[in-house]
N, CA, C and O atoms as CSV, one atom per row, in Angstrom:
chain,resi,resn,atom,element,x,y,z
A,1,UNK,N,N,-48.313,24.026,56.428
A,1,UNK,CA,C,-48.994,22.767,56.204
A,1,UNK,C,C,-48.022,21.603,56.361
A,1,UNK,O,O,-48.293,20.758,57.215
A,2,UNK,N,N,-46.839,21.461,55.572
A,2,UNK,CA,C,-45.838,20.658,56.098
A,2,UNK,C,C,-45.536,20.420,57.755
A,2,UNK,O,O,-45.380,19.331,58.306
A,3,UNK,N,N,-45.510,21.431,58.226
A,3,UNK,CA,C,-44.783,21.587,59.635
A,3,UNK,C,C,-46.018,20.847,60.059
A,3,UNK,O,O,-45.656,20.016,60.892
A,4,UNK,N,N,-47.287,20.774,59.868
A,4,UNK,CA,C,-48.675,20.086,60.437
A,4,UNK,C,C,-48.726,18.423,60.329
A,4,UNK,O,O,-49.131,17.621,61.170
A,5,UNK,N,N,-48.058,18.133,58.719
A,5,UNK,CA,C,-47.887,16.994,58.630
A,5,UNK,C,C,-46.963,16.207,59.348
A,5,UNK,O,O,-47.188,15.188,60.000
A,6,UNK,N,N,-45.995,16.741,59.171
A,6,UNK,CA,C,-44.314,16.609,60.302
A,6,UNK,C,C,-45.023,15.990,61.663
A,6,UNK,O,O,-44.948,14.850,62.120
A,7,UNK,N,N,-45.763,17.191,62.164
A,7,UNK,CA,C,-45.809,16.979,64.081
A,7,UNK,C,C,-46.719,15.500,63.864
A,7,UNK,O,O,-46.271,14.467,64.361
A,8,UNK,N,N,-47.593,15.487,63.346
A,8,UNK,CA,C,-48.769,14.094,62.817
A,8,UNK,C,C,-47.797,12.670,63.001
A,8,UNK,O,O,-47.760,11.673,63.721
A,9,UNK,N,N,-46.930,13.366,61.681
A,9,UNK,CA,C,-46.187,11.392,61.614
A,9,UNK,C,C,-45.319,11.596,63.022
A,9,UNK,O,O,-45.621,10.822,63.930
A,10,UNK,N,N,-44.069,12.752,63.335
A,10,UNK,CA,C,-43.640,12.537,64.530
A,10,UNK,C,C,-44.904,11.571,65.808
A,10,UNK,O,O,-44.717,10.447,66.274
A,11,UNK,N,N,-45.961,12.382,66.038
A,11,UNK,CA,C,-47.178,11.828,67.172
A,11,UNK,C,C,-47.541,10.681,66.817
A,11,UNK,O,O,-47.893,9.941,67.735
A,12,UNK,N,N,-47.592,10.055,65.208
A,12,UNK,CA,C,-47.612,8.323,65.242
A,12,UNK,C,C,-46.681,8.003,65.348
A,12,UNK,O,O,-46.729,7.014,66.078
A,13,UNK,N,N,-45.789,8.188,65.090
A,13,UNK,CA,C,-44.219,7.317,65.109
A,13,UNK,C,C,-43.774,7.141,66.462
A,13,UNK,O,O,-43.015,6.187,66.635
A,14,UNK,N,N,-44.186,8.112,67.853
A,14,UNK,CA,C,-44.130,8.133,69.256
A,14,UNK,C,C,-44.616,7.058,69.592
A,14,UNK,O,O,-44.081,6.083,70.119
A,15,UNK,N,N,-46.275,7.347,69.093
A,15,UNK,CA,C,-47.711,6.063,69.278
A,15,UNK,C,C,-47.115,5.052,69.312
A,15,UNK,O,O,-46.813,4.594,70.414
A,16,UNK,N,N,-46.749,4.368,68.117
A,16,UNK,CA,C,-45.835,3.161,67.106
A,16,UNK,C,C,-44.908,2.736,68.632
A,16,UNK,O,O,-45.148,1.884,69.487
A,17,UNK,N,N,-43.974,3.570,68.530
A,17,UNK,CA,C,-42.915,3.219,69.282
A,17,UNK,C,C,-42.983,3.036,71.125
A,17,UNK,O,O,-42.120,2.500,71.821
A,18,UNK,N,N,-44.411,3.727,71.636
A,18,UNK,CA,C,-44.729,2.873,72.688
A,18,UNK,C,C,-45.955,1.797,72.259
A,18,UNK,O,O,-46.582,1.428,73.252
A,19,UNK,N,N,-46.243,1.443,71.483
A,19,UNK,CA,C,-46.945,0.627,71.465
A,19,UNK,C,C,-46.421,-0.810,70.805
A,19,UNK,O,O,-47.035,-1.872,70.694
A,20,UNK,N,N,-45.002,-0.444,70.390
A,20,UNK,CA,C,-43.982,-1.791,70.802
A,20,UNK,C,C,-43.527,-2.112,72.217
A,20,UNK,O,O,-43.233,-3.265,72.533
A,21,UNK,N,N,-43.468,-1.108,73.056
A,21,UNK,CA,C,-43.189,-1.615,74.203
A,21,UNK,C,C,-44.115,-2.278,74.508
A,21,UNK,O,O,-43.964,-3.237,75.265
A,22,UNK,N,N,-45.120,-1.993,74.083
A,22,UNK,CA,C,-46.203,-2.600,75.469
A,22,UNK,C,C,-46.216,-3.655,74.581
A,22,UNK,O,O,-45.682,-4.432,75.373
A,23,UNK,N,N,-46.367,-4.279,73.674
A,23,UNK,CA,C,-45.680,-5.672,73.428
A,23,UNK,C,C,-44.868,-6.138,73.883
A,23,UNK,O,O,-45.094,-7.276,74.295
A,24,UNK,N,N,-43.609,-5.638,74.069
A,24,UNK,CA,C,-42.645,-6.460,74.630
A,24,UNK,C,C,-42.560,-6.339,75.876
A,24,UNK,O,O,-41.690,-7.051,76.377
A,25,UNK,N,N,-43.403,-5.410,76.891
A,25,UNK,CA,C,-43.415,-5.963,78.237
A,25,UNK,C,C,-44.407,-7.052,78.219
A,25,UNK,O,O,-43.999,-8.033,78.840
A,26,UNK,N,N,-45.791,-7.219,77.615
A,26,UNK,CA,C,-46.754,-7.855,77.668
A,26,UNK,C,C,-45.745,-9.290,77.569
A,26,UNK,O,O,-45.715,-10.176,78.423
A,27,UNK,N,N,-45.103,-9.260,76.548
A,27,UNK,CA,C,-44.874,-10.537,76.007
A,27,UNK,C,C,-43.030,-11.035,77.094
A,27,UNK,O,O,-42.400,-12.085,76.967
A,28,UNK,N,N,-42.740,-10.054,77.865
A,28,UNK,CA,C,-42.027,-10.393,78.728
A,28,UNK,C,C,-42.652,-10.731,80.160
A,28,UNK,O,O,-41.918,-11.329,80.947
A,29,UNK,N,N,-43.761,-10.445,80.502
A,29,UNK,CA,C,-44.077,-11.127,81.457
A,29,UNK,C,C,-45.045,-12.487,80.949
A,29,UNK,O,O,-45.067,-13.642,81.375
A,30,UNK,N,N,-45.638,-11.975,80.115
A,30,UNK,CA,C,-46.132,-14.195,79.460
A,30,UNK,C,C,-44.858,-14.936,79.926
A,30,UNK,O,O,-45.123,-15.684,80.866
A,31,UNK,N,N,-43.234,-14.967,79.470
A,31,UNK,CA,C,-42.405,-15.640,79.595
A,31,UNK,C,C,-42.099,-15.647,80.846
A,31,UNK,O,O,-41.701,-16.767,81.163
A,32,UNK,N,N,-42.100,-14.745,81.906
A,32,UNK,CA,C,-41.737,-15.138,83.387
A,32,UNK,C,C,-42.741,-15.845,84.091
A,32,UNK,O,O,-42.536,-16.559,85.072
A,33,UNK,N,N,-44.029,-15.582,83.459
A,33,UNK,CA,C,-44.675,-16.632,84.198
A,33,UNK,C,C,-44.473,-17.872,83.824
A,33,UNK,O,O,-44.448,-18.827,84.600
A,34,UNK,N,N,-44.299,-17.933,82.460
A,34,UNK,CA,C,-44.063,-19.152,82.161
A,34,UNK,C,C,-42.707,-19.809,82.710
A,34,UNK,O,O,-42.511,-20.892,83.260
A,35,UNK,N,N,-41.985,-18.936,82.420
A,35,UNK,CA,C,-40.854,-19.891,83.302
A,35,UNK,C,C,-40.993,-20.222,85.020
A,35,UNK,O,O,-40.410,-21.144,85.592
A,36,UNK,N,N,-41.763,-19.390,85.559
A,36,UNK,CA,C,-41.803,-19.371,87.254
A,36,UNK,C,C,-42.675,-20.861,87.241
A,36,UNK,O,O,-42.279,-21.732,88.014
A,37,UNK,N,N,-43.423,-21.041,86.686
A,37,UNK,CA,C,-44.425,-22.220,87.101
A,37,UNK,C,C,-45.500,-22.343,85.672
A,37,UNK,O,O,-46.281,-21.597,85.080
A,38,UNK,N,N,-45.009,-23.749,85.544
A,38,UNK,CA,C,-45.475,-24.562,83.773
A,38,UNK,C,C,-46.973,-24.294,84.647
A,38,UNK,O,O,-47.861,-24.622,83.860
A,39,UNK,N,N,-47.445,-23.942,85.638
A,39,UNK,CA,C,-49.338,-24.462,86.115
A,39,UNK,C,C,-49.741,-23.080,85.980
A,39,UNK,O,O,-50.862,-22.771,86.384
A,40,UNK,N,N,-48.857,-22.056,85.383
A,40,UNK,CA,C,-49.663,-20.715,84.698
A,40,UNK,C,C,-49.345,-20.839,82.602
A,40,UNK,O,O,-49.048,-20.026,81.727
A,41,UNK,N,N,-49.584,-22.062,82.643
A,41,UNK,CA,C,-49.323,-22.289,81.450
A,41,UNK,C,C,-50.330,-21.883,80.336
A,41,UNK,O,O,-50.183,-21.443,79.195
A,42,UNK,N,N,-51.826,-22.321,81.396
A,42,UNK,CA,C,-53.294,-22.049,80.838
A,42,UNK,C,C,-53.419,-20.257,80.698
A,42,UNK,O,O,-54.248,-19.739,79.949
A,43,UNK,N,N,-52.419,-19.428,81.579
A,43,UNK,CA,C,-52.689,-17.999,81.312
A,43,UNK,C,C,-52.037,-17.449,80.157
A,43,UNK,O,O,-52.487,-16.594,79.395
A,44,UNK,N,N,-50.319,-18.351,80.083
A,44,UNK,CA,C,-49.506,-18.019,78.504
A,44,UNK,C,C,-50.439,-17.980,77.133
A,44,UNK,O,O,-50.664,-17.096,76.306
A,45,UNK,N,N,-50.953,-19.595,77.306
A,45,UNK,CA,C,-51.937,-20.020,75.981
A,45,UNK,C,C,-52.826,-18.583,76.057
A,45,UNK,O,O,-52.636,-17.790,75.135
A,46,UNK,N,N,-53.674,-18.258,76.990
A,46,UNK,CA,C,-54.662,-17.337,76.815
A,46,UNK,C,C,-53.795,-16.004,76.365
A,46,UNK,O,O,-54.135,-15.197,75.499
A,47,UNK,N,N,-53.083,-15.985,76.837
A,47,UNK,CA,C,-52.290,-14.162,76.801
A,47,UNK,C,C,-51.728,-14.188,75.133
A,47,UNK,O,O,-51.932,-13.285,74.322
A,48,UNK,N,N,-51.136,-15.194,74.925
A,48,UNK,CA,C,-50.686,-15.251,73.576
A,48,UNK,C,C,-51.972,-15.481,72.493
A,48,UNK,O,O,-51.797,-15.132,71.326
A,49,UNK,N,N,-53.075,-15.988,72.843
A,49,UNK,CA,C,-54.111,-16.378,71.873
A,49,UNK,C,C,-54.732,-15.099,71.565
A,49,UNK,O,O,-55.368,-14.919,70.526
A,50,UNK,N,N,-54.483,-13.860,72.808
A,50,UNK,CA,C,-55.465,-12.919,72.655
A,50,UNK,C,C,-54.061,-11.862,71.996
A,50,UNK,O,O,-54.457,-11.050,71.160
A,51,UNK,N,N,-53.353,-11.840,72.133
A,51,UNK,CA,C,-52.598,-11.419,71.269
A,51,UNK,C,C,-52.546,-11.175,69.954
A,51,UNK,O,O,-52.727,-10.137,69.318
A,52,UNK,N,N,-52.225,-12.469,69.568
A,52,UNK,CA,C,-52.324,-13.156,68.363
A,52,UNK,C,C,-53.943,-12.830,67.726
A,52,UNK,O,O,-54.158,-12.457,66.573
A,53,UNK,N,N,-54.516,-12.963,68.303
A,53,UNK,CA,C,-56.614,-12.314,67.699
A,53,UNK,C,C,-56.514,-10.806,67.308
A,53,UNK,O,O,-57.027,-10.254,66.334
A,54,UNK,N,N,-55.433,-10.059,68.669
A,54,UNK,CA,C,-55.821,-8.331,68.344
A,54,UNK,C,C,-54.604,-8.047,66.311
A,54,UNK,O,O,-54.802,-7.417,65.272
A,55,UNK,N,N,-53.396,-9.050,66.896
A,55,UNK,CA,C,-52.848,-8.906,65.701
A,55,UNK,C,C,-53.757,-9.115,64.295
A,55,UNK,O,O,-53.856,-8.298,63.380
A,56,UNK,N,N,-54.180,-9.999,64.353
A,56,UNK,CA,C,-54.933,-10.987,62.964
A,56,UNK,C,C,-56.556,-9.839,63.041
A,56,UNK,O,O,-57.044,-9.526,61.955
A,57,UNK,N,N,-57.199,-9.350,64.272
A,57,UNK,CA,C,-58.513,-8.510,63.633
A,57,UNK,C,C,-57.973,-7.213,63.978
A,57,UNK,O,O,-58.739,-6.403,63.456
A,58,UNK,N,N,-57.253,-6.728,64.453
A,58,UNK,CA,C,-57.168,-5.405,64.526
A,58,UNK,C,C,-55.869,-4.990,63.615
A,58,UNK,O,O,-55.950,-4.343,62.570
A,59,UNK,N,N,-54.787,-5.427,64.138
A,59,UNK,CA,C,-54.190,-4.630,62.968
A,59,UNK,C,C,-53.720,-4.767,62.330
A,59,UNK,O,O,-53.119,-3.836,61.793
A,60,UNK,N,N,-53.622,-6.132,61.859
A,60,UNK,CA,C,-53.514,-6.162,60.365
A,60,UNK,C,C,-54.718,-5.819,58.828
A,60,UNK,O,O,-54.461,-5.812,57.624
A,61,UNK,N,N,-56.000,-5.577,59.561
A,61,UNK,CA,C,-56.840,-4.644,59.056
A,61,UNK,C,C,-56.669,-2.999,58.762
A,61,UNK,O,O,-57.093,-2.263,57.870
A,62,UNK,N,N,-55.971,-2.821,59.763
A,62,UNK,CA,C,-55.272,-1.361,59.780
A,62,UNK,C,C,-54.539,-1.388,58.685
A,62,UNK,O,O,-54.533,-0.761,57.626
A,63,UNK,N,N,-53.732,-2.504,59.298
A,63,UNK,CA,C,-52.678,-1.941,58.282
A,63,UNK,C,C,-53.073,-1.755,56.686
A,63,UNK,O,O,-52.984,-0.773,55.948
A,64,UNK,N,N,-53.598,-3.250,56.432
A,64,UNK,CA,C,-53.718,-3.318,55.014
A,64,UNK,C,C,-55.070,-2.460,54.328
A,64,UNK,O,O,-55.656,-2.832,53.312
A,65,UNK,N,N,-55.363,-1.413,55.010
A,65,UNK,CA,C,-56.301,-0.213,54.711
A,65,UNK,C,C,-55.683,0.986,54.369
A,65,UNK,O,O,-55.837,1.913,53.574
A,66,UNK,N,N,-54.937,0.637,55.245
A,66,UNK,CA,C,-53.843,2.200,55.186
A,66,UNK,C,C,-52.652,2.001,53.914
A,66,UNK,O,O,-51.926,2.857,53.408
A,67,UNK,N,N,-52.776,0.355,53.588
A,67,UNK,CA,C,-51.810,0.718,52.126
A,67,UNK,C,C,-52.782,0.205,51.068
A,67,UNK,O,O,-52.405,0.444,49.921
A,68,UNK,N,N,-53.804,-0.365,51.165
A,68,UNK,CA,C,-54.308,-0.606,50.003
A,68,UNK,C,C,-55.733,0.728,49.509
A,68,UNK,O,O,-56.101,1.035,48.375
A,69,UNK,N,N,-56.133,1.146,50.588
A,69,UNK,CA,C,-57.613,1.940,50.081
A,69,UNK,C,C,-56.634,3.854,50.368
A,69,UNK,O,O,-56.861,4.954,49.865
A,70,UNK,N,N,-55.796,3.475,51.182
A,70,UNK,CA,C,-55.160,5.602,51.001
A,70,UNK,C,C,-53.842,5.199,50.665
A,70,UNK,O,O,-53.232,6.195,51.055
A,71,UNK,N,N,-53.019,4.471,50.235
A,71,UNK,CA,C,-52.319,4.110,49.090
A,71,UNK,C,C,-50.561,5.170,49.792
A,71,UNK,O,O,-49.708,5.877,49.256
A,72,UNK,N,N,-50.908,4.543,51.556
A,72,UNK,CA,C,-49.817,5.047,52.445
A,72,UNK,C,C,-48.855,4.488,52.033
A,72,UNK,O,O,-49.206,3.561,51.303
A,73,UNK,N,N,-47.625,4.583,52.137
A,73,UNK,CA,C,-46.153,3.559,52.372
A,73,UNK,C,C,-46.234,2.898,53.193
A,73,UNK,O,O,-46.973,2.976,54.174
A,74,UNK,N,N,-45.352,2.007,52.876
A,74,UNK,CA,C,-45.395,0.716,54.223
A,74,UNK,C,C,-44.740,1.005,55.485
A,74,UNK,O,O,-44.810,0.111,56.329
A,75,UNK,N,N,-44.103,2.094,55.799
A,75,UNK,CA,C,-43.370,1.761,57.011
A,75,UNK,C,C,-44.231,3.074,57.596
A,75,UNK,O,O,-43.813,3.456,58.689
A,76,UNK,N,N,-45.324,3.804,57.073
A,76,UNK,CA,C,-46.339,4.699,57.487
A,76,UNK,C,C,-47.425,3.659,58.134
A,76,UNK,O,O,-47.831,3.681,59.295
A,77,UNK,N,N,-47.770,2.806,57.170
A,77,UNK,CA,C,-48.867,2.053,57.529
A,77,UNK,C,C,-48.740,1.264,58.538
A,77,UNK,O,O,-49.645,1.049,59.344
A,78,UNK,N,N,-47.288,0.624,58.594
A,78,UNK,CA,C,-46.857,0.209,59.988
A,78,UNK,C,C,-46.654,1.115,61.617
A,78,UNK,O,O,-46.702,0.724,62.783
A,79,UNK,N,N,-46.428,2.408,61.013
A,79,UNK,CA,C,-46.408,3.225,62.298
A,79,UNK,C,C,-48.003,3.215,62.948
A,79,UNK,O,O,-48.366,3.153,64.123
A,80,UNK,N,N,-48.851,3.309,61.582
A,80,UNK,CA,C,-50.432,3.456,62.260
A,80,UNK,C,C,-50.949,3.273,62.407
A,80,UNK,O,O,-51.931,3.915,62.781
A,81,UNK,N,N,-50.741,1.740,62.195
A,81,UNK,CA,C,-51.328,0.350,62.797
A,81,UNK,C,C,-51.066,-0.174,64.309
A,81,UNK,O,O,-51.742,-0.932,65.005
A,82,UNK,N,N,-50.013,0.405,64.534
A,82,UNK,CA,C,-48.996,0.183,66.078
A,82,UNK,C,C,-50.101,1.319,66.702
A,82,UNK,O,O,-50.882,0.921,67.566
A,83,UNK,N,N,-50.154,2.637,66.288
A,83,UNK,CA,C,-50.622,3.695,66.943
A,83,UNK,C,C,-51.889,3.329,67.229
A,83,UNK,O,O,-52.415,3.286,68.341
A,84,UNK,N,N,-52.438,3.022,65.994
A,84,UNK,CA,C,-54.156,2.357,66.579
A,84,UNK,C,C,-54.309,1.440,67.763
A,84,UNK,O,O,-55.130,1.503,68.678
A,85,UNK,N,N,-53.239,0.483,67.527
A,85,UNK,CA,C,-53.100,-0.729,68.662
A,85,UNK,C,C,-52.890,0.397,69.700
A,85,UNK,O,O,-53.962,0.755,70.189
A,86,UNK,N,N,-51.950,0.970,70.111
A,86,UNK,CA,C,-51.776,2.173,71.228
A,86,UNK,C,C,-53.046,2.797,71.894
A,86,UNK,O,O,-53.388,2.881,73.074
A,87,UNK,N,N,-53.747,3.291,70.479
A,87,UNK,CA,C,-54.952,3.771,71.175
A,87,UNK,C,C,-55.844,2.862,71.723
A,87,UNK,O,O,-56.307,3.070,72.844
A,88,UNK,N,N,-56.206,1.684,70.948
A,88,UNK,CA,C,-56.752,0.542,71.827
A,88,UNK,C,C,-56.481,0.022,73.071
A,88,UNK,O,O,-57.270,-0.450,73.890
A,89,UNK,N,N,-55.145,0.171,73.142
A,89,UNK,CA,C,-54.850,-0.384,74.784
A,89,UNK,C,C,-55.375,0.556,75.606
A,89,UNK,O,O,-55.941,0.179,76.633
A,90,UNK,N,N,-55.263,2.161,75.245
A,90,UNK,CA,C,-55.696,2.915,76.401
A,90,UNK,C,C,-57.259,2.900,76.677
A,90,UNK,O,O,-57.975,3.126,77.653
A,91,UNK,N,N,-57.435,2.553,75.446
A,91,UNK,CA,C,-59.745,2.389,75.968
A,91,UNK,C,C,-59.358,1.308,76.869
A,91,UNK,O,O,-59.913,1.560,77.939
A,92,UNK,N,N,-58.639,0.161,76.980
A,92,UNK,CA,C,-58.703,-0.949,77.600
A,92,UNK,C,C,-58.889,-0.661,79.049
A,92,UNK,O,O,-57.884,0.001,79.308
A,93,UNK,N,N,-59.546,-0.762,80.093
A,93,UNK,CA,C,-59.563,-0.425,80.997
A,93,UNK,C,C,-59.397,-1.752,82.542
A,93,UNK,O,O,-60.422,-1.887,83.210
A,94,UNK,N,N,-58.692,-2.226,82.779
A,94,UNK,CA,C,-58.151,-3.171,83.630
A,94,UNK,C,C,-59.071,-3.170,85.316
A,94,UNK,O,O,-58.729,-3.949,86.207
């Protein structure tokens, strides 16, 4: 049963940890456009606004579920809030 729990947090903590990347590529190309040309300025505002929305309704709802109603640790609740965001990007379909 341990060894079950183990592989679980290892598979969020993976989740977590690409689903900082894809923040920080997301949020590294907002800045090259922005620096290439101030007239993709209207796409920064949008890219960062929708950002900033998935943070504020998605997971910081996560998060504060996962420590206030199953009474997780915080740096759990942070892995599985990232992981949720993870799984959200992949429904996202481009």
């Amino acid at each position: 049963m341990k060894e079950l729990e183990d592989f679980d947090l290892n598979a969020v903590r993976r989740d977590a940890h690409r689903a900082i990347w894809v923040l920080v590529i997301l949020n590294a190309f907002v800045l090259i456009f922005y620096l290439i040309d101030t007239k993709l300025s209207e796409f920064v505002f949008i890219a960062l606004f929708v950002q900033l929305s998935l943070l504020i309704v998605w997971l910081l709802p996560v998060f504060l579920y996962q420590v206030w109603a199953k009474k997780i640790g915080f740096k759990i609740a942070i892995y599985q809030a990232l992981s949720s965001y993870r799984s959200l990007m992949r429904q996202v379909s481009w």
